[in-house]
PyMOL Python script that loads the backbone (N, CA, C, O; Angstrom):
from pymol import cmd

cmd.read_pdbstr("""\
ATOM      1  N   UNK A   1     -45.191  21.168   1.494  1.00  0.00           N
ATOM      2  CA  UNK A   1     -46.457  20.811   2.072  1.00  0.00           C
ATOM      3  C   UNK A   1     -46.585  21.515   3.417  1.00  0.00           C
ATOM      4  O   UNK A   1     -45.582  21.489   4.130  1.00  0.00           O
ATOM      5  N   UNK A   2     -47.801  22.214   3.922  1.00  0.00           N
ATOM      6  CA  UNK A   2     -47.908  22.602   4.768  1.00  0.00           C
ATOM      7  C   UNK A   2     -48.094  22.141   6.067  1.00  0.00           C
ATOM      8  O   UNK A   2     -48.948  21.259   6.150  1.00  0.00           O
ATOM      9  N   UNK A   3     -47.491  22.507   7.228  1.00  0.00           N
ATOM     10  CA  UNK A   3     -47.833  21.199   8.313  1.00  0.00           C
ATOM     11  C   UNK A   3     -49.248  21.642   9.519  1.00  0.00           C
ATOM     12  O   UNK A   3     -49.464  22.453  10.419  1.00  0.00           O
ATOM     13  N   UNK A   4     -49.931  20.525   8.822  1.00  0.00           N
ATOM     14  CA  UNK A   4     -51.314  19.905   9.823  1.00  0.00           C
ATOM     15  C   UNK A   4     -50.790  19.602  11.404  1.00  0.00           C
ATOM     16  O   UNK A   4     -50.153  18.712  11.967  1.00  0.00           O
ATOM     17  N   UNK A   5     -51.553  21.105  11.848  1.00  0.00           N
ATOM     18  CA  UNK A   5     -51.322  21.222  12.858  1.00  0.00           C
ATOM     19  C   UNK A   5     -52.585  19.913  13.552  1.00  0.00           C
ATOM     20  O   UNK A   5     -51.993  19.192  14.354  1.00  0.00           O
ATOM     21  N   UNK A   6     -53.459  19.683  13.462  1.00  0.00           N
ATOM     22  CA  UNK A   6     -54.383  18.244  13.996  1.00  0.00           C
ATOM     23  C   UNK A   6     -53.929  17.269  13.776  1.00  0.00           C
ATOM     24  O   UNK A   6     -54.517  16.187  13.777  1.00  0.00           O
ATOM     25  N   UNK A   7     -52.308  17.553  13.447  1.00  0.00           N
ATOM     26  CA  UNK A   7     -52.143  15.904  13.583  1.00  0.00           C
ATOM     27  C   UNK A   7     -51.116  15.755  14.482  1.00  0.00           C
ATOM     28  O   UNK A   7     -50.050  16.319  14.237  1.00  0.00           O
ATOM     29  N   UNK A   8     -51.307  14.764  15.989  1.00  0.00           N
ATOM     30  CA  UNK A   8     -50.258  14.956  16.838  1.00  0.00           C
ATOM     31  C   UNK A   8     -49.082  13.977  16.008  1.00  0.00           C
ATOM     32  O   UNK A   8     -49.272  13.185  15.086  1.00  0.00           O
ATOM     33  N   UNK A   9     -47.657  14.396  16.785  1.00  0.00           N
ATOM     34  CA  UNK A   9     -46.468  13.496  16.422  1.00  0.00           C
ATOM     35  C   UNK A   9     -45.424  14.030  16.345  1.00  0.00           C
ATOM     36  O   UNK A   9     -45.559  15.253  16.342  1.00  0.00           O
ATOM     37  N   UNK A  10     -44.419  13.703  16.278  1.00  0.00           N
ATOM     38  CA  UNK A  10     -42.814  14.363  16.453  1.00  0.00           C
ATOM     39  C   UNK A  10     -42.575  15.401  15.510  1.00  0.00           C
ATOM     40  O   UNK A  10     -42.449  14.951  14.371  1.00  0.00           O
ATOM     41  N   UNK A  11     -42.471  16.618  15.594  1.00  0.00           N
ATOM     42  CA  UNK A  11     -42.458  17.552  14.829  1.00  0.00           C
ATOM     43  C   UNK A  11     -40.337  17.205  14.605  1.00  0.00           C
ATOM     44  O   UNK A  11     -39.422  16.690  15.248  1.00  0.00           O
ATOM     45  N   UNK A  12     -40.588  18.019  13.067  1.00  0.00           N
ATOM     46  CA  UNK A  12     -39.612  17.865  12.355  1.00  0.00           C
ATOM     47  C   UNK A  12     -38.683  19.378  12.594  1.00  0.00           C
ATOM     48  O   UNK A  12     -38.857  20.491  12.099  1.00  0.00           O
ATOM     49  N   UNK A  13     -37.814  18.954  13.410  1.00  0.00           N
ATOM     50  CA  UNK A  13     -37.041  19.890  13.768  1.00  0.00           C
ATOM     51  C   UNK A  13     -35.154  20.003  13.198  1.00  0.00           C
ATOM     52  O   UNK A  13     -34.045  20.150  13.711  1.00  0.00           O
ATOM     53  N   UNK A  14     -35.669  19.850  12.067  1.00  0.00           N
ATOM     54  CA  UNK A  14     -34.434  19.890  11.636  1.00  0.00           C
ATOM     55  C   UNK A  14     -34.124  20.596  10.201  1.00  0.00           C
ATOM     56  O   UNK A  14     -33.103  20.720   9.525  1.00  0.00           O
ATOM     57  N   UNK A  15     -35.545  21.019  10.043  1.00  0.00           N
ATOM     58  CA  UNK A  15     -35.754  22.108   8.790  1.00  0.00           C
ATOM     59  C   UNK A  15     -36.491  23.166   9.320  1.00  0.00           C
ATOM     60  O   UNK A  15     -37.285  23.034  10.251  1.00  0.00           O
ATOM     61  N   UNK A  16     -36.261  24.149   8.781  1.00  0.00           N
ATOM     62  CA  UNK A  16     -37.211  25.650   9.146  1.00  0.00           C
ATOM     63  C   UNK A  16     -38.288  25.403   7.594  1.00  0.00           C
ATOM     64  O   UNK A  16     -37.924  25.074   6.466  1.00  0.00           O
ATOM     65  N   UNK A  17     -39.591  25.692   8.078  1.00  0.00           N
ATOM     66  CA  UNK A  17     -40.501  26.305   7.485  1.00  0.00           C
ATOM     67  C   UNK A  17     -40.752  27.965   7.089  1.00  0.00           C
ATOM     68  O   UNK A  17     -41.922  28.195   7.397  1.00  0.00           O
ATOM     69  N   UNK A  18     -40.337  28.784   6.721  1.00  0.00           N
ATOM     70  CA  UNK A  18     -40.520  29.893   6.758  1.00  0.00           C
ATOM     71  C   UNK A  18     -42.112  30.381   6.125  1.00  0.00           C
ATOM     72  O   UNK A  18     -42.756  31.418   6.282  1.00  0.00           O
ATOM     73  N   UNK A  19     -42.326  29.421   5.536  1.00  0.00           N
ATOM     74  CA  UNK A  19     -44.015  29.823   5.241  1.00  0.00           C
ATOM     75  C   UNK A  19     -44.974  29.316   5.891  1.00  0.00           C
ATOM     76  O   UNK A  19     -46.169  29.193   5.621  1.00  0.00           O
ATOM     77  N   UNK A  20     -44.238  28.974   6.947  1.00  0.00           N
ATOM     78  CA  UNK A  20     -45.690  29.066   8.198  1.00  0.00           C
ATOM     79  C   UNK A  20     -45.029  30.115   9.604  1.00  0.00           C
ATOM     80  O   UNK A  20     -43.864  30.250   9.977  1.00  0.00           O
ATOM     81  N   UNK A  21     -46.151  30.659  10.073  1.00  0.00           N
ATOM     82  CA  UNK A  21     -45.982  32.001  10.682  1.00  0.00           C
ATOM     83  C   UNK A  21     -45.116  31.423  12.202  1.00  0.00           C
ATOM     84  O   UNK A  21     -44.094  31.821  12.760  1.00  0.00           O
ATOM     85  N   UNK A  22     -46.110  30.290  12.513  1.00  0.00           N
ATOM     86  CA  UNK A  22     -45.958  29.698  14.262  1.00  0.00           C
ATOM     87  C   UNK A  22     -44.079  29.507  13.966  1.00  0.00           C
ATOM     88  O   UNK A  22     -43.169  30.154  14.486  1.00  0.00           O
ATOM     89  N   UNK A  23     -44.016  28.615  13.162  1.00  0.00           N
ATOM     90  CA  UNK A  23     -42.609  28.339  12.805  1.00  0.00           C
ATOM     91  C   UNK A  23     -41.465  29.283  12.651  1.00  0.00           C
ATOM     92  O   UNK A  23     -40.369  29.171  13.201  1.00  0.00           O
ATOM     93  N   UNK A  24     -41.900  30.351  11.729  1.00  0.00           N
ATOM     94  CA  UNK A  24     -40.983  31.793  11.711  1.00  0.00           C
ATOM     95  C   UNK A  24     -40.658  32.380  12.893  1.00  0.00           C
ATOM     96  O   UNK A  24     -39.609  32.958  13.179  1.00  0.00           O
ATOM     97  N   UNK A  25     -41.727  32.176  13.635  1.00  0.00           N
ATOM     98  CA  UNK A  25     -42.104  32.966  15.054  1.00  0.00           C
ATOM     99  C   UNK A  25     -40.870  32.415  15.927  1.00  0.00           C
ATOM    100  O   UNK A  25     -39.951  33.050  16.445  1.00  0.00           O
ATOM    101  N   UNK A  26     -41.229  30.572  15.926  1.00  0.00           N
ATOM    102  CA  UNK A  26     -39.880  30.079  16.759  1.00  0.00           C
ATOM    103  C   UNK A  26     -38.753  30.384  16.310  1.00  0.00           C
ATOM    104  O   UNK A  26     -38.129  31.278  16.883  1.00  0.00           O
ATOM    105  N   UNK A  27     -38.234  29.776  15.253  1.00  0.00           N
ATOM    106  CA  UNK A  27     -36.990  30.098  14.580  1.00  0.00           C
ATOM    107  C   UNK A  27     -36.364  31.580  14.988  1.00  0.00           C
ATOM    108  O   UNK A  27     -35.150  31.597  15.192  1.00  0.00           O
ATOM    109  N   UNK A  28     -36.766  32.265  15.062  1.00  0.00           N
ATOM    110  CA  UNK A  28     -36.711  33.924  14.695  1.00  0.00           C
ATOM    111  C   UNK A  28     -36.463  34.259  16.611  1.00  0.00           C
ATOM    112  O   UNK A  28     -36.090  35.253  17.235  1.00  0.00           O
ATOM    113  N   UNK A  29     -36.712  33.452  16.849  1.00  0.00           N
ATOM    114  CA  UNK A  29     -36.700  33.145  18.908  1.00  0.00           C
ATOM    115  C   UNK A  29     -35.545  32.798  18.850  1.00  0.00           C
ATOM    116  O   UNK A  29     -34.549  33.520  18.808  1.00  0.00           O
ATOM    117  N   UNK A  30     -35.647  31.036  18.841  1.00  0.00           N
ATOM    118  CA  UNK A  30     -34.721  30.608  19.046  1.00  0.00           C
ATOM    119  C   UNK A  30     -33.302  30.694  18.572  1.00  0.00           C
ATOM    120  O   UNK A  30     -32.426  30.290  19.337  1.00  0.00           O
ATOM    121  N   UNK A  31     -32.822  31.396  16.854  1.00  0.00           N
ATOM    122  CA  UNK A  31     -31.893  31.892  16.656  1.00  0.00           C
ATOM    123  C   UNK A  31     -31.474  32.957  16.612  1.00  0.00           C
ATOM    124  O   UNK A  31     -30.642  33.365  15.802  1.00  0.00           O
ATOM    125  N   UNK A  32     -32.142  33.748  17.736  1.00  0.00           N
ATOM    126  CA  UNK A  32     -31.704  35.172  18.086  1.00  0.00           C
ATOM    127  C   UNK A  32     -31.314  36.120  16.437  1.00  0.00           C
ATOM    128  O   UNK A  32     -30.167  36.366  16.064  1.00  0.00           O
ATOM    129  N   UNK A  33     -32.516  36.489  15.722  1.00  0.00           N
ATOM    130  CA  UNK A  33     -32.274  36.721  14.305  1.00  0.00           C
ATOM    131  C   UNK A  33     -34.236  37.342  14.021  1.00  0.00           C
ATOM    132  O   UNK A  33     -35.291  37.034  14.576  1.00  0.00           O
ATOM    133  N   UNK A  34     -33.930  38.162  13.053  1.00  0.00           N
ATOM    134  CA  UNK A  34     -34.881  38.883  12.648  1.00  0.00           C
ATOM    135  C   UNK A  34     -35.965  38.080  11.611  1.00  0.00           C
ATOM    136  O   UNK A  34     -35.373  37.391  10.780  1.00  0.00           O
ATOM    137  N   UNK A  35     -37.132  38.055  11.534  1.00  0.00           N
ATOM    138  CA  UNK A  35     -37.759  37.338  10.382  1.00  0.00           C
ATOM    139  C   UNK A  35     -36.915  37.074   9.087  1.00  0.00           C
ATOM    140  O   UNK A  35     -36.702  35.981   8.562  1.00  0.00           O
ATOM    141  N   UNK A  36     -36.400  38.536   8.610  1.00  0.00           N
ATOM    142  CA  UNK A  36     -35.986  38.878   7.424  1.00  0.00           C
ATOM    143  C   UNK A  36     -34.590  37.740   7.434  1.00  0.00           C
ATOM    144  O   UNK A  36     -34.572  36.749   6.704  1.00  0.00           O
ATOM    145  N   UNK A  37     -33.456  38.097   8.400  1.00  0.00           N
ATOM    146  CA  UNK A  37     -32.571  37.583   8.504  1.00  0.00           C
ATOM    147  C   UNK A  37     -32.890  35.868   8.122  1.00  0.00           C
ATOM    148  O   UNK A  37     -32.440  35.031   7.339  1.00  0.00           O
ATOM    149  N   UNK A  38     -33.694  35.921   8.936  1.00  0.00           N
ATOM    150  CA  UNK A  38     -33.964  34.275   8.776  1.00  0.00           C
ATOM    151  C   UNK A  38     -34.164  33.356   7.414  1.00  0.00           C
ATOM    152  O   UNK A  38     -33.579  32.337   7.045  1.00  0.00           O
ATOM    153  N   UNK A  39     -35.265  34.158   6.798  1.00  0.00           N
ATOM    154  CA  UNK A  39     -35.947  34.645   5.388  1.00  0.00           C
ATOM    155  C   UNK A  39     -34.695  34.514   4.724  1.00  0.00           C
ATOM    156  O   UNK A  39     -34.717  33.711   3.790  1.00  0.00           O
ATOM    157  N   UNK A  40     -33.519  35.126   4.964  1.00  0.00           N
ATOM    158  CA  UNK A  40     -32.469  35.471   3.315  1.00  0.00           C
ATOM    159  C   UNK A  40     -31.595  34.230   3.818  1.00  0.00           C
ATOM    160  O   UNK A  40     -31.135  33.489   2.949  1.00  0.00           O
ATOM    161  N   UNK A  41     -31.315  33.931   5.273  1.00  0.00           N
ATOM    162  CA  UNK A  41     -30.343  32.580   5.733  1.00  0.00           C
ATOM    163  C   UNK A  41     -31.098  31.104   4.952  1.00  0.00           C
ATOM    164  O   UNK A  41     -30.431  30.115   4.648  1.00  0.00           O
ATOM    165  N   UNK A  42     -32.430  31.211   4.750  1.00  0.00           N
ATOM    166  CA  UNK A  42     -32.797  29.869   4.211  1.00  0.00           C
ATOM    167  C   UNK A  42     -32.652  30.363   3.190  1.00  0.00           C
ATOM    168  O   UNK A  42     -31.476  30.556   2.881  1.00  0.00           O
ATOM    169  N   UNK A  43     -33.693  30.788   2.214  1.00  0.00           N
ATOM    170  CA  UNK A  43     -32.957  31.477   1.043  1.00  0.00           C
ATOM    171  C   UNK A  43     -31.455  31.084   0.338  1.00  0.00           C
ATOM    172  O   UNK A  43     -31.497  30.455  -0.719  1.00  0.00           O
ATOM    173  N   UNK A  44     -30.585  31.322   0.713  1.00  0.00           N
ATOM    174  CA  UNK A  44     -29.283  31.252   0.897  1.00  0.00           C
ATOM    175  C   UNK A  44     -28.833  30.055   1.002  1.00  0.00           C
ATOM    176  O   UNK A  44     -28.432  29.480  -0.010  1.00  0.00           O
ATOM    177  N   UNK A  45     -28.803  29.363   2.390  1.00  0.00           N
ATOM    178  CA  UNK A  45     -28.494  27.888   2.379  1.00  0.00           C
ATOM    179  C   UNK A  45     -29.398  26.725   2.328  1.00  0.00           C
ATOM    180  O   UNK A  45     -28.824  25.637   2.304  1.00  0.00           O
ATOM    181  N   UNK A  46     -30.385  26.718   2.312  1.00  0.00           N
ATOM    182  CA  UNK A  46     -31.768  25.727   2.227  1.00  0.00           C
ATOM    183  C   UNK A  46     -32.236  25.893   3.886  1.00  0.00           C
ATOM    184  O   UNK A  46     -31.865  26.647   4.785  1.00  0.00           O
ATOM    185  N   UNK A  47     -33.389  24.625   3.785  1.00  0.00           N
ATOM    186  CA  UNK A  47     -34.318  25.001   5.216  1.00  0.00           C
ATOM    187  C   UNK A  47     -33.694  24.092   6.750  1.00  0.00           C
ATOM    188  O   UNK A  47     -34.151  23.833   7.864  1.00  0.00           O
ATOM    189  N   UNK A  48     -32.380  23.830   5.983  1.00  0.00           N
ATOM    190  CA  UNK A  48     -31.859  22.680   6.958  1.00  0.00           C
ATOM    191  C   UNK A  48     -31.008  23.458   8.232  1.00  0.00           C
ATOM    192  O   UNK A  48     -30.110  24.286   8.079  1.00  0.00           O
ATOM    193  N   UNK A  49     -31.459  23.038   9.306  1.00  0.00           N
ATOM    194  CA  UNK A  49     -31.307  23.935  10.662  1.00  0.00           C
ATOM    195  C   UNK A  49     -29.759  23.679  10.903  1.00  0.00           C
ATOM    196  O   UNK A  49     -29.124  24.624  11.369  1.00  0.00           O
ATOM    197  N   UNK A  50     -29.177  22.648  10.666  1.00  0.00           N
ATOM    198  CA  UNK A  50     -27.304  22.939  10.779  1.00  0.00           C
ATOM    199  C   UNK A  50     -27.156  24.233  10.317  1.00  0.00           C
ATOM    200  O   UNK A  50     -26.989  25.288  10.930  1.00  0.00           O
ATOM    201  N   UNK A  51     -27.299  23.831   8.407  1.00  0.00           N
ATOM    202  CA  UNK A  51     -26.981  25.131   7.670  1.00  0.00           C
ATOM    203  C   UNK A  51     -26.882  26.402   7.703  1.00  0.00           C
ATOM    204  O   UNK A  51     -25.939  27.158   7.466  1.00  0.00           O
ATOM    205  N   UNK A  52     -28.554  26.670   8.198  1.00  0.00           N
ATOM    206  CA  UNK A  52     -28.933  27.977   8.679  1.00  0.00           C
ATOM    207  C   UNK A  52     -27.973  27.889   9.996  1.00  0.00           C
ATOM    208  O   UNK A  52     -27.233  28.853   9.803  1.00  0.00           O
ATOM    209  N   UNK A  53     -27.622  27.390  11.023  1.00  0.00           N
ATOM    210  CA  UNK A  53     -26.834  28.324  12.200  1.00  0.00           C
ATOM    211  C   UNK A  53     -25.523  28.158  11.666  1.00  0.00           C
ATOM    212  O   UNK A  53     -24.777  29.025  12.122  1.00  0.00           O
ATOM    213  N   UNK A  54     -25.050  27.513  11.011  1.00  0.00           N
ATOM    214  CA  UNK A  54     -23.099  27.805  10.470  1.00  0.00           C
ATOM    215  C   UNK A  54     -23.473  29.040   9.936  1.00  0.00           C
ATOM    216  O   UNK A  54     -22.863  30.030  10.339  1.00  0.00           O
ATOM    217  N   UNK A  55     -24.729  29.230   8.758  1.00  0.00           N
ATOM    218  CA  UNK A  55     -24.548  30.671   8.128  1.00  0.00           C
ATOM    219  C   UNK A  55     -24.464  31.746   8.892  1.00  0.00           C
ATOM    220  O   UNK A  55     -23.610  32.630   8.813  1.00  0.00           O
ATOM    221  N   UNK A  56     -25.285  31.678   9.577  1.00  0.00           N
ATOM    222  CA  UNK A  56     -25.930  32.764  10.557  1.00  0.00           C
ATOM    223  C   UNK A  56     -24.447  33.315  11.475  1.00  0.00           C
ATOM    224  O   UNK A  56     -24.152  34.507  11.558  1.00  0.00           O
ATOM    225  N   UNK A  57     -23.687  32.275  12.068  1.00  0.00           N
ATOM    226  CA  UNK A  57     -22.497  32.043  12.516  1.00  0.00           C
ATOM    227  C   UNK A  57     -21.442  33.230  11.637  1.00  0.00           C
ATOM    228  O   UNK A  57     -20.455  33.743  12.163  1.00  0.00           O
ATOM    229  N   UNK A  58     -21.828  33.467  10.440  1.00  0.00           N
ATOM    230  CA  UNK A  58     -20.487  33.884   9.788  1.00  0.00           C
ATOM    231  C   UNK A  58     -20.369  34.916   9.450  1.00  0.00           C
ATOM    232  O   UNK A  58     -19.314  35.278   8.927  1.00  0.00           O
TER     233      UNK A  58
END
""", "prot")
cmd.dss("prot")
cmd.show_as("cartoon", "prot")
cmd.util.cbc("prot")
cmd.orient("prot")
């Protein structure tokens, strides 16, 4: 499901979205990592943000 940006409230920071752009944009910031990279790390281990940085890690 895509996330409704008009709706205020605690954003869910503990999964990556990769099919929303704003989200890719952070992720791709904050884990010092290329769209693509990011793209094949969820891919790979699911959208869960531990996962993705142990992978990324290795």
């Amino acid at each position: 499901m895509a996330d409704n940006l008009q709706k205020a409230g605690q954003q869910d920071r503990s999964r990556i979205n990769v099919n929303e752009r704003w989200e890719l944009q952070y992720w791709t910031k904050e884990l010092g990592v290329s769209a693509e990279e990011l793209q094949q790390a969820v891919k790979a281990v699911g959208p869960s943000v531990t996962a993705v940085r142990t992978h990324l890690r290795k």
